[in-house]
N, C-alpha and C positions, 0 to 999 in steps of 0.2 A: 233210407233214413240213417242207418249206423256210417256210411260212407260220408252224409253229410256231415253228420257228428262228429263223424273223426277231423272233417276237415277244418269245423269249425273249433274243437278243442286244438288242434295245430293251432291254428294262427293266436287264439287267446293263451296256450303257451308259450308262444314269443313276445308277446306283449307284458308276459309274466318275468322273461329270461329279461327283458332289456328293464323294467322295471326295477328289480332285482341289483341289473349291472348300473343301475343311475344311486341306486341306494349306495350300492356299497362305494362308486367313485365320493359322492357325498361325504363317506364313512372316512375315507381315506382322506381325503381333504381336511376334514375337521382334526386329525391324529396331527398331520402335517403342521394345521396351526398351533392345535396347541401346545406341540415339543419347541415356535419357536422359543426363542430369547431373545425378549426384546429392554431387559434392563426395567431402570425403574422412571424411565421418560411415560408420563400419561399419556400422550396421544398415540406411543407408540404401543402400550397397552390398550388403548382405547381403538385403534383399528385393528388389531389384532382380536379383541372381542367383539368387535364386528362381524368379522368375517366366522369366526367360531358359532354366532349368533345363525348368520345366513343358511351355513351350513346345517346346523342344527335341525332349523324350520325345515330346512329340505325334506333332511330326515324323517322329520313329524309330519310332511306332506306325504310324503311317499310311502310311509308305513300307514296313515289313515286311509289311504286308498285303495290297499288290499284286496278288500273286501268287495266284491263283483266291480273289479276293477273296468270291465268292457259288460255293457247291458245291453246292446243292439248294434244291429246293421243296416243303412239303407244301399238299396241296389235303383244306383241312378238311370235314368233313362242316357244323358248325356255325358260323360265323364266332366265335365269340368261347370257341371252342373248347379253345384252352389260354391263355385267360390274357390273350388282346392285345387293346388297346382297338381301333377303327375303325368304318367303316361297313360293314355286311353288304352291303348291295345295290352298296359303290363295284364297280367293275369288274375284271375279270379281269388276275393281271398286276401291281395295285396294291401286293403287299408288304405294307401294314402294315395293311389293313384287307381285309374281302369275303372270298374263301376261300382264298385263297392266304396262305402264309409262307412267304417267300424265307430261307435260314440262311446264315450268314457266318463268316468269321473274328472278325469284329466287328460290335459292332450301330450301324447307321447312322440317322438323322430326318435328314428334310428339311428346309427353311428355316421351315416353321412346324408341327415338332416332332414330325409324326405319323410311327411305324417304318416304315420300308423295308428295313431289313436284320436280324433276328434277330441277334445273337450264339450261337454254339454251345452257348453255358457255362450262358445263362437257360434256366429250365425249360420253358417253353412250346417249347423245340427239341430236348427230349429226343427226344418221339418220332419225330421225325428219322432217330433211332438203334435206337429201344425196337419200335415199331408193329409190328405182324405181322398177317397175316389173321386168325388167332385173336383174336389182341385190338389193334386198331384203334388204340385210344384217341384215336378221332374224326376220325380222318384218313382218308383217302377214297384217296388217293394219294399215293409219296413220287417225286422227280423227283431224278435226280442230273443236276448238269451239268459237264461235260466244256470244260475253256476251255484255249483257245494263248493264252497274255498276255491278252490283254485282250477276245476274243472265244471266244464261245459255240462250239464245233463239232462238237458230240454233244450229245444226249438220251436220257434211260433211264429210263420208268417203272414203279413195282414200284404193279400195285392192288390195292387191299385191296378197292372196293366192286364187285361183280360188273356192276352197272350201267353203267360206267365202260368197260369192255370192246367195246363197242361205238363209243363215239367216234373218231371222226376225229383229235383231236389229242392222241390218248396214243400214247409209243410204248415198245413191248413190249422189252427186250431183257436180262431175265436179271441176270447177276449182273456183267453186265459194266464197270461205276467198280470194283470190288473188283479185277477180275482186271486189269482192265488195271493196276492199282498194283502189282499183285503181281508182273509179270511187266517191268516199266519195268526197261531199265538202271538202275544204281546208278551211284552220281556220287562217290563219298569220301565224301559227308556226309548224315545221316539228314533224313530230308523226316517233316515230319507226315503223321499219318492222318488226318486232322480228319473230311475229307469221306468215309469209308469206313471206318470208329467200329465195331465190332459189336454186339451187345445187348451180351455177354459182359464186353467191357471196357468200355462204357458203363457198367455197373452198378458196374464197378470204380473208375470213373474220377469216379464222382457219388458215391461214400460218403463218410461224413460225416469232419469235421478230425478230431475227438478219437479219444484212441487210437490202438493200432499196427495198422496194417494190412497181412498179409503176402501178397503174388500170389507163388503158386509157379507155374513154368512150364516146361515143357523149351525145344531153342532153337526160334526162331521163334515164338512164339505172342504174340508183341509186348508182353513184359513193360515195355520200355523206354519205348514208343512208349505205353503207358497208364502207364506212372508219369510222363514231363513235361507228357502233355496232362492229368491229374490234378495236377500242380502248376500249371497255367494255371487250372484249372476252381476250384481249391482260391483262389488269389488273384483269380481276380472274383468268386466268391460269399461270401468271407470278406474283401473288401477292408477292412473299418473293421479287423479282427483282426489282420491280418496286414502291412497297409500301414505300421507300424513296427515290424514284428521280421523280416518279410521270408520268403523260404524258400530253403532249400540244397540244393541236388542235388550228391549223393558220387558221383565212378564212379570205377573202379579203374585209368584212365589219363590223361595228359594227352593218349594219340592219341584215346582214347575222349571225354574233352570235346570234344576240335576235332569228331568226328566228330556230335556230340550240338548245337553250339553254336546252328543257325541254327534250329532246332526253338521252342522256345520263343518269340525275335519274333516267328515266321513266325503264332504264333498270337497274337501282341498285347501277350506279355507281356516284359521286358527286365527287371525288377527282381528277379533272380534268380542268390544266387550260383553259380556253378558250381566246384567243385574235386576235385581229384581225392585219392585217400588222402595221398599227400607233399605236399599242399598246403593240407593241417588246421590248419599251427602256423603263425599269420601272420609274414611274413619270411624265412621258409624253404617250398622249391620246389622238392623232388627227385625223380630219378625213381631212384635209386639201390638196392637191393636188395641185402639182406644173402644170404648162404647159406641154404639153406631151414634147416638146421639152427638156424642163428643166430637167425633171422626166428621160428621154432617156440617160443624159449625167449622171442625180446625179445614175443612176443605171449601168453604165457600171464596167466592174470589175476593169478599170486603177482607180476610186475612189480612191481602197485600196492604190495604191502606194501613192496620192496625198496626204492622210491623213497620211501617214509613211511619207510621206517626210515635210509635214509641220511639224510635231510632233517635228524632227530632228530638223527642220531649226530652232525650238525655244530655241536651245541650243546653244547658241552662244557663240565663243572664242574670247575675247576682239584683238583687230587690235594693240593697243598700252598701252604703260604701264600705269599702274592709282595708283596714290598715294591719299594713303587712313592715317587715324590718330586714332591713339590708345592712349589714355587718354595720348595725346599731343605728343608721339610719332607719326614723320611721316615716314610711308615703301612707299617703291614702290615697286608696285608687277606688275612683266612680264606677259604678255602673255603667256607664258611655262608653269607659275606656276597653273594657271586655267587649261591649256589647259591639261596638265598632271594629274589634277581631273577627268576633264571629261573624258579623255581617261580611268583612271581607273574606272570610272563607267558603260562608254557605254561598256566597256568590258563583263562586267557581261550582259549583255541581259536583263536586268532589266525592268519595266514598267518605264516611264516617269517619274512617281512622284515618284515611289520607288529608279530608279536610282539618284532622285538630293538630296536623304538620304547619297549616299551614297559618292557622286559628295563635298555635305558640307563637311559630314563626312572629308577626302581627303583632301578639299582646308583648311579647318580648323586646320587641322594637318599641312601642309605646310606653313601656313602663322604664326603659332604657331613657328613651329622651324625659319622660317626665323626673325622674331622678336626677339626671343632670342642668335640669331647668332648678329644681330644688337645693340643689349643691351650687349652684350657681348665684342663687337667690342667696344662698346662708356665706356668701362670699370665695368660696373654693372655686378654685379655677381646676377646671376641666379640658384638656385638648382632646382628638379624634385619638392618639392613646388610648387615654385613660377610658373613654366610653366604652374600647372593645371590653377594657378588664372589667368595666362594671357591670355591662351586657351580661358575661361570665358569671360573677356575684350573684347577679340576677336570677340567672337560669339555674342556680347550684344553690339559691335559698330555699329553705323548706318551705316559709311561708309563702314563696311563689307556686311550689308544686303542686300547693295543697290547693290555692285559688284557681291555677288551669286546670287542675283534675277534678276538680268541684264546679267548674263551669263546662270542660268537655272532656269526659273520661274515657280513654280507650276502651273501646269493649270486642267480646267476641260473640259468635251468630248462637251458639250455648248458653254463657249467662245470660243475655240480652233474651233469650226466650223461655230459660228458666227461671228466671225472675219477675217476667211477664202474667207467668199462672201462680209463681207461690206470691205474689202481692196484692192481692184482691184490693185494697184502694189504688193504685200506678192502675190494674186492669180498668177501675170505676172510671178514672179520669180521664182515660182512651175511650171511653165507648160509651155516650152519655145518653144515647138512644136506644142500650142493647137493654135488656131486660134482664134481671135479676137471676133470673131462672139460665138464662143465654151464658151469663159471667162463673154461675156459677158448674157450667159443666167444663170449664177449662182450668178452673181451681186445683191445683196438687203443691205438695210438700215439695221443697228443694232437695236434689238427690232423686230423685224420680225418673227414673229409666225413659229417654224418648222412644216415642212409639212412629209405627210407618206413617201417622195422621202428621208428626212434627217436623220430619224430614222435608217439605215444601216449605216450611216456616223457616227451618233450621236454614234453609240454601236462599231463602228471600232475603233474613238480616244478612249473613252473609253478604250479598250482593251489595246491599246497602250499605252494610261496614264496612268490608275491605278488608285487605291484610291486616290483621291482629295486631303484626308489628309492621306498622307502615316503613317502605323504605329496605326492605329486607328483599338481597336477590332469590327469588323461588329456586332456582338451580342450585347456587350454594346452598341454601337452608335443604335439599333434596341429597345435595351430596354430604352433609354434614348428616343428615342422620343416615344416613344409609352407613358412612362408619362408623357411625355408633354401634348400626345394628351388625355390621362386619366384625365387630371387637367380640361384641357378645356371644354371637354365634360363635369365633375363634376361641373364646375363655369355656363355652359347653364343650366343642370340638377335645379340649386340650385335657379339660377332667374328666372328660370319655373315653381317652384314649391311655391317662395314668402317665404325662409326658411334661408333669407340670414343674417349670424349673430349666429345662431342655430349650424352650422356644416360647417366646412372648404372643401375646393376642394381639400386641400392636404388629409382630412382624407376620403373621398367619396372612393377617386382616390386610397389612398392604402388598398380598401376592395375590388376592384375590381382585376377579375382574373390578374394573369400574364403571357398576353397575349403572345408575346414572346414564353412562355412554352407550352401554348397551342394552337397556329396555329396550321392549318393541314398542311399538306406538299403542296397542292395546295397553299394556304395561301402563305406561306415562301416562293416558287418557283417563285410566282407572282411579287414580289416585289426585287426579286434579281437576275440582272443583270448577273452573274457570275454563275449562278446555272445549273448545268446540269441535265434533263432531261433524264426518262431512254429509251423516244420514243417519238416519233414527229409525228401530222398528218399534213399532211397538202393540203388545201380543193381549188381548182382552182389554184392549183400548177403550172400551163400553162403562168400564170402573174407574176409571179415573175423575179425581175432583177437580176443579178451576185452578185449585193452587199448585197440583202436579203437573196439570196440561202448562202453568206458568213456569214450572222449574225447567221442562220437557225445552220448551219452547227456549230456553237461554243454553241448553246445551247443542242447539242446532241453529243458527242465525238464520241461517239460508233457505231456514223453512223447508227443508228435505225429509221428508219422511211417509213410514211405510203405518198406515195406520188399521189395525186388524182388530175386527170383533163381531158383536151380535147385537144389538140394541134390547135383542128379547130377554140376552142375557142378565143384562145389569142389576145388578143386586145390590150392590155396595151403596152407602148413605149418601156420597156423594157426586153417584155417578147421573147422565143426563138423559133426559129421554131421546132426544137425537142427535143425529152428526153433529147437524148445525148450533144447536145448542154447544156438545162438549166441543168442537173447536172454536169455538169464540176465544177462550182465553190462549188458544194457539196461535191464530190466526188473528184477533182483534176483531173482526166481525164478520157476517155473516158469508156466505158463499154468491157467487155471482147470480142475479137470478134472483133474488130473494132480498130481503128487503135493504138491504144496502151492501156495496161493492168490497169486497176481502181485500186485504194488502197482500194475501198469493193465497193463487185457487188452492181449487185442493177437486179432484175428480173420485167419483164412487164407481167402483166394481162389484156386483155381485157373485156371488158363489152359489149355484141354486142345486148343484148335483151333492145328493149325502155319501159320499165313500166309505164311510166310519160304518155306520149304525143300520142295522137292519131294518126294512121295513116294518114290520109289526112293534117294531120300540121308537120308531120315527112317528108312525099316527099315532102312537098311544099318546109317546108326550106331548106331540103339536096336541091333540085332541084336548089334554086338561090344561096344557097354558093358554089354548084360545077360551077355555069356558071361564078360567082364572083370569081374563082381562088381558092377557098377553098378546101382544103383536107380534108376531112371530114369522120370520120370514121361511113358508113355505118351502121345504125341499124335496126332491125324488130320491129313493137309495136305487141304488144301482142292483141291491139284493136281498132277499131275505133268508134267516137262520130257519131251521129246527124247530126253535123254543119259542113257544107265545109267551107274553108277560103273563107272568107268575103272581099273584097275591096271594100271599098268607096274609089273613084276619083270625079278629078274635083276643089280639093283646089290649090289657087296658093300663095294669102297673109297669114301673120300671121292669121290674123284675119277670113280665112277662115277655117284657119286650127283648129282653136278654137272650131270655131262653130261647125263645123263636127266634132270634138271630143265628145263635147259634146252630139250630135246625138246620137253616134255610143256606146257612153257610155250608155243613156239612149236606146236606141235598146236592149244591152245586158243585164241590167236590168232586163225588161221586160220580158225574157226567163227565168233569174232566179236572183231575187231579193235580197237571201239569201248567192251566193254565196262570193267569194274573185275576185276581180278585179284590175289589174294592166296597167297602161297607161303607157307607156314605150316608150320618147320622147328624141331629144337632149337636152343634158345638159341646154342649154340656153333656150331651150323652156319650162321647167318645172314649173319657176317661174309664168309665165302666164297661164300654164294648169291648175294648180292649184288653183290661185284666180278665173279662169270661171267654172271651177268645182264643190269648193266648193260653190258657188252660186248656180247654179243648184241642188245639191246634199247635201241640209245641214247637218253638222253633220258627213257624209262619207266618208270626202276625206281628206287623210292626205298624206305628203311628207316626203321623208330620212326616218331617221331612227323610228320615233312613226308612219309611215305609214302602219305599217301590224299588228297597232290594232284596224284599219277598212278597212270597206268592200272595199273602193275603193284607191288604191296605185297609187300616182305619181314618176316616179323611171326614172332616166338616164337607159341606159344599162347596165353602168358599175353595180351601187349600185342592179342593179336586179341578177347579176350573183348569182348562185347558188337557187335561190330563185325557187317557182312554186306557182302560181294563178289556180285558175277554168280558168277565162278567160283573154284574152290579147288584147288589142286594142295599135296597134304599128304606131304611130304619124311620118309622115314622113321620112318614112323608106330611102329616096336618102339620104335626108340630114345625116340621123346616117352615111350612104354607103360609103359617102366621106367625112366626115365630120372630118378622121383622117384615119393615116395613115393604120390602121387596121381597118375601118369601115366596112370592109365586114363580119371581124369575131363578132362586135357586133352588127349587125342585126342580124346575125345567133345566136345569144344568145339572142336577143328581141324574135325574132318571134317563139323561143322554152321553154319559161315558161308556155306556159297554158298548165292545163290537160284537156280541153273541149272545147274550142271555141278560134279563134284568128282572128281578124279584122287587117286591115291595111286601115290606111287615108294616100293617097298620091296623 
């Protein structure tokens, strides 16, 4: 055993040494760019931040990867077995040649080219994941290895060839890289599975870009954890594809992004945006929440017409004639004469602000010749001259600006939907079927904070309006404020440093890259609206309403995407009881099979193995969500803890309930002091678990979103979705039960985040 160990610590500290020497050539590179001198030519500073940029990422690659940089070995039956070039007869050990494949986070060559370290994502390291005694597929044996930082300190081999069984330097030991993952403290923030992949979500994780692809799961069977290592696997085998549109991962919080964040590098990859639902419409970033009632109405799919038909309504054709005055001439101008702009414009199918380009355009030329028909009439002679200057006249009188802004006013996707709720008659006249009681839950004051329900609203007028300022290059308008915001930063810079006088913020500001040129495409992607995407994840996809599956669906054209959830889970007002249901507004209709033909499939996977959650906290909740009416898709745990579920009874007031949280909290402590702990209460009760917690607990307890960088998390249900603690202490679980109209499906998602212990105070 220690001879094997040493031999296999050798070769994973050469993968450490060349590792190491790519960092620091990297290192060296980037020093090189950026001492050149390239003057104040832009493009010659713009490929110069280029390459600073490239270099960079390297760096951010190669340092996220650290971290059990090599997790296994397969020993092939045939060296050139899956796919990799080498010598058969090089020696044991060798990595890229002979019978060994070492697999990686990333794939590594030596100084003269040949592999040493697999990448995860190339096919020759599937079966890594795939192999079984049944069927081999030429592997002889798989090794997982077990590392502290940077050293080897376990060995586990699984063999496939019977032969094998009698050596010396295999060692026998079960299933144990899996279990020891499974049973690891939790830390606040999700770790990859890389090195402990199962066929299951292998198979999920390697299907192809095109098309929707739906993993249904109950909790624990690591829906999450195969939807980001399938957007890694998705961006190295599709890089030419996707290395300009990029990919998106949606989850339904910003606690859940932080908790999701380091996942991703950890596996190679950084050009990835991440956002969460209130953080769809670039420039706005809330975490705000309407009433579910509210939430239920701003998310049905008739939204979409209300916002096309306000859009419209704001194009108005004057009722009677208005006479307007051109340097002292007075016209009257008809009703026709408008009406017949607009009609040429709505014609074109134009965006809102594009069409009242084109609306002026139109009414301008008509009130042009109607003026010279007039001046013609009153005996002045007019040539094609004089027309252009009156045209000018024209467009540069007030009384003209006031009639095209009073028949089609620019607008933006903000006023246009904060003017929507603070007008209760404009709302009346939109919606003459809705109900009184309907109108009046979208009612609020101008100035009113948009919430995560408006964000679908707020990207629909958008769509419909158009650039704000029609005609305006998006690039220049990007490079123009970006120096703005270059000055600013150079004017903090400059009274920071007491140098004020010495050097201007205009000359700071133009030595500084030009950013612009050098975002990355995550970068660019993030901040524009309009940008499409060459794939989509998207993470508790079971919540979503008609009107975000519609935003979803216009940041992906090509209908690519990764779609991940639980149907049992759905909680939210406006989420759907089936697939088929919530992809309608994705897809247009229904899936193939059913009652009428989709404009692109979309395929389901399930996930039926629970990795997360131990068994005695897997039956308990299936057991109360199937009596609670829940359909809940059946899973097996792979294991069970120690601890049966725990109930404390006997609280009836607030104030009991407190205290017995308290208890219950200190009780699990006590068991284990070091791990992750989550109280997971109603909404309303949170404010107050918190203040007696942190009391009890100083220093441990935090709420929302900076809550999972300590040990003890206070969380509604909602903000816990996707999340996992060691342990769960679930606060009045009747109350969450009824507490809404889906409260049965968020208890079932309270009482399934621990991987070890779960208590309930009720």
């Amino acid at each position: 055993m220690s001879s094997e160990l040493d031999r296999e610590r050798a070769y994973v500290g050469t993968l450490y040494s060349r590792l190491d020497e790519l960092k620091a050539d990297a290192r060296r590179r980037l020093e090189t760019v950026r001492r050149e001198t390239v003057g104040g030519n832009h493009q010659s500073r713009s490929e110069r931040d280029a390459y600073a940029r490239l270099y960079e990422d390297t760096i951010a690659q190669l340092g996220a990867v650290d971290e059990r940089l090599a997790f296994g070995r397969l020993e092939l039956e045939h060296p050139d077995e899956l796919g990799q070039s080498g010598d058969p007869d090089a020696p044991a050990g060798d990595g890229g040649g002979g019978r060994y494949r070492y697999i990686g986070r990333i794939g590594l060559r030596d100084r003269v080219h040949h592999p040493i370290l697999l990448d995860w994502r190339v096919p020759g390291a599937a079966a890594f994941y795939q192999a079984t005694a049944a069927t081999p597929q030429g592997v002889r044996a798989r090794r997982h290895l077990t590392l502290d930082g940077r050293t080897v300190t376990r060995l586990e081999d699984e063999v496939f060839d019977p032969d094998l069984l009698d050596r010396d330097d295999v060692q026998l030991q079960g299933e144990g890289a899996l279990m020891a993952a499974l049973t690891a403290q939790r830390t606040g923030r999700m770790t990859d599975i890389v090195a402990t992949i199962q066929a299951e979500q292998d198979r999920i994780i390697r299907a192809g870009l095109d098309g929707v692809l739906v993993v249904q799961g109950g909790p624990g069977t690591g829906k999450t954890a195969v939807a980001l290592h399938r957007a890694a696997y998705l961006l190295y085998s599709h890089r030419e594809r996707l290395r300009g549109s990029g990919v998106l991962v949606v989850g339904p919080s910003r606690s859940f992004l932080r908790y999701i964040e380091q996942v991703l590098p950890s596996l190679g990859e950084s050009g990835v945006v991440l956002s969460s639902l209130g953080g769809l419409y670039p420039g706005l970033e809330t975490q705000l929440d309407d009433a579910p009632a509210t939430a239920a109405v701003k998310g049905r799919a008739e939204m979409a017409d209300l916002i096309r038909r306000a859009v419209r309504s704001r194009q108005i054709r004057p009722t009677e004639a208005t006479t307007i005055d051109i340097n002292g001439e007075r016209l009257v101008v008809h009703p026709d004469l408008i009406g017949d702009a607009m009609r040429r414009a709505q014609e074109r199918s134009k965006p809102h602000n594009e069409g009242r380009v084109t609306f002026n355009k139109a009414a301008l030329s008509a009130l042009t010749r109607l003026l010279v028909a007039q001046m013609r009439e009153h005996g002045t002679t007019v040539d094609e001259s004089d027309e252009a200057v009156l045209r000018e006249d024209i467009r540069q009188s007030y009384d003209v600006r006031v009639l095209l802004n009073t028949a089609w006013m620019p607008l933006s996707a903000e006023k246009l939907v904060e003017d929507l709720f603070a007008r209760p008659n404009w709302l009346a006249s939109l919606t003459p079927r809705w109900s009184p009681a309907e109108r009046a839950l979208l009612q609020r004051p101008r100035g009113s904070e948009f919430t995560i329900s408006d964000v679908p609203l707020l990207d629909e007028a958008a769509e419909l309006l158009g650039e704000f300022q029609a005609g305006v290059d998006p690039d220049k308008l990007a490079r123009k404020q970006q120096r703005k915001r270059d000055i600013e930063n150079a004017e903090r810079a400059i009274e920071n440093m007491g140098v004020e006088g010495m050097v201007s913020a205009e000359q700071i500001a133009g030595g500084f890259a030009e950013r612009a040129a050098s975002m990355t495409t995550a970068e660019r992607a993030a901040g524009d609206r309009t940008w499409a995407f060459g794939h989509v994840v998207v993470d508790e996809a079971q919540e979503l309403s008609p009107m975000q599956w519609r935003l979803l669906s216009r940041r992906c054209p090509l209908r690519s995407f990764t779609v991940v959830g639980d149907i049992a889970q759905a909680s939210s007002p406006g989420s759907a009881t089936s697939w088929d249901r919530a992809l309608q507004s994705l897809l247009g209709r229904r899936r193939r099979g059913t009652e009428a033909p989709t404009s692109a499939p979309w395929t389901l996977e399930e996930l039926t193995v629970n990795y997360r959650t131990p068994t005695q906290i897997v039956e308990y909740a299936e057991r109360i969500a199937v009596a609670s009416g829940l359909h809940v898709t059946p899973s097996r745990s792979v294991r069970s803890s120690e601890w049966p579920v725990r109930e404390v009874t006997g609280a009836s007031s607030r104030d009991d309930f407190v205290r017995a949280t308290v208890e219950a909290v200190r009780a699990d402590r006590a068991i284990d002091s070091d791990g992750t702990l989550a109280v997971i209460a109603p909404a309303q009760a949170v404010g107050a678990l918190v203040d007696a917690l942190a009391e009890a607990f100083p220093g441990l307890v935090a709420a929302g979103t900076s809550s999972l960088t300590r040990p003890v998390s206070v969380l509604s249900p909602a903000t816990s979705k996707g999340l996992e603690f060691d342990s769960v202490v679930v606060v009045d679980p009747e109350r969450i039960r009824t507490g809404s109209e889906r409260g049965n499906a968020s208890l079932y998602v309270a009482m399934t985040r621990p991987t070890q212990r779960l208590t309930l105070v009720g």
